[in-house]
N, C-alpha and C positions, 0 to 999 in steps of 0.2 A: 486428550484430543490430539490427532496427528499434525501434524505440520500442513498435510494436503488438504487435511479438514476444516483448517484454521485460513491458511490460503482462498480455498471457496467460497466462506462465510466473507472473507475479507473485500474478495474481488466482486460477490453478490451484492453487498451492501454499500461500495464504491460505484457501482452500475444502477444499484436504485434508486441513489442521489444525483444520478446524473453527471459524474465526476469523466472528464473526456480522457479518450487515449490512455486506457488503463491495460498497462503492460505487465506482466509479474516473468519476472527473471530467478531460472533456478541453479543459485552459485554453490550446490552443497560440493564442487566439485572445485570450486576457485578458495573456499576461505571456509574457515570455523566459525565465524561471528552467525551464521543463519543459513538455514534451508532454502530461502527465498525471498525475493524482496518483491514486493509490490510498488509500483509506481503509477500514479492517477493525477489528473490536473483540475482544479476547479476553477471556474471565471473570478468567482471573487474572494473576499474574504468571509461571504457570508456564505456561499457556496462550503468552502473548505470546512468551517467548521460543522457546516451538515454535513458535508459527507466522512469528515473526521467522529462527528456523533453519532453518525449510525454503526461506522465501523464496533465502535466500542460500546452500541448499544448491542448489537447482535451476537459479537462474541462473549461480551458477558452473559447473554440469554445462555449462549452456549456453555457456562463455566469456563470463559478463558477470559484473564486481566491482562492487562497490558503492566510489563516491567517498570516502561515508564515512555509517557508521549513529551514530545519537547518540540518547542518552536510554538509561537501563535500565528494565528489564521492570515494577520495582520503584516508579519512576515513574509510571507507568502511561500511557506513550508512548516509541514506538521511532521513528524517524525513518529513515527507509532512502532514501540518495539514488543513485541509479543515472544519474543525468544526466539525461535526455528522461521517465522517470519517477522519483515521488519517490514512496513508500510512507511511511505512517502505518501504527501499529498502535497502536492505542490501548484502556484499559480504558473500559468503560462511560462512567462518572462525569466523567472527561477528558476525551472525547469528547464528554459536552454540553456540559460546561465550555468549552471552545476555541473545539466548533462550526464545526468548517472547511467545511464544506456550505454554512453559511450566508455565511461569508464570501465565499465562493469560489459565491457561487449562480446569476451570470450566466453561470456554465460549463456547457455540456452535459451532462448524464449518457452515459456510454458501458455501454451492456447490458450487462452482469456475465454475463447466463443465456449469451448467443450468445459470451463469453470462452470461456465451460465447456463448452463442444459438446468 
């Protein structure tokens, strides 16, 4: 499966849980560690973990595992490494807190709306 396939599946299934302000940034141009990173926020901790559960249900459907996911819900950040993409899920407050957008700001934005077609 391609990186942009896996990306799709990724930002689909972050979108069908309702996961807010889901951004995916394309650094294959800044770093080696991945193709892309997905970043999404959920209200809670029950939030996060659904939408951390769908992600890795549906890429599984699709034959893709995850490397390895780290952080609990309860933290208020998931870390979901699929290889060529890395998934963030993060709550609000964490999320400003960290601020990977801003870290990571010489990276394109890749259209989230033309994911979801």
């Amino acid at each position: 499966m391609t990186p942009n396939e896996i990306l799709k599946i990724a930002v689909k299934a972050a979108d069908s849980k309702m996961a807010a302000d889901i951004e995916a940034l394309d650094i294959r141009e800044l770093t080696t560690i991945a193709d892309y990173f997905v970043i999404c926020t959920g209200s809670s901790p029950a939030q996060i973990r659904a939408v951390t559960e769908e992600i890795e249900r549906k890429l599984k459907e699709a034959g893709v595992m995850p490397l390895s996911v780290e952080g609990l819900q309860a933290s208020g950040w998931v870390l979901m490494d699929y290889g060529d993409v890395v998934i963030h899920v993060f709550r609000k407050e964490t999320r400003e807190f960290y601020a990977i957008e801003r870290l990571w700001n010489d990276a394109p934005h890749v259209n989230v709306e033309e994911l979801l077609k």
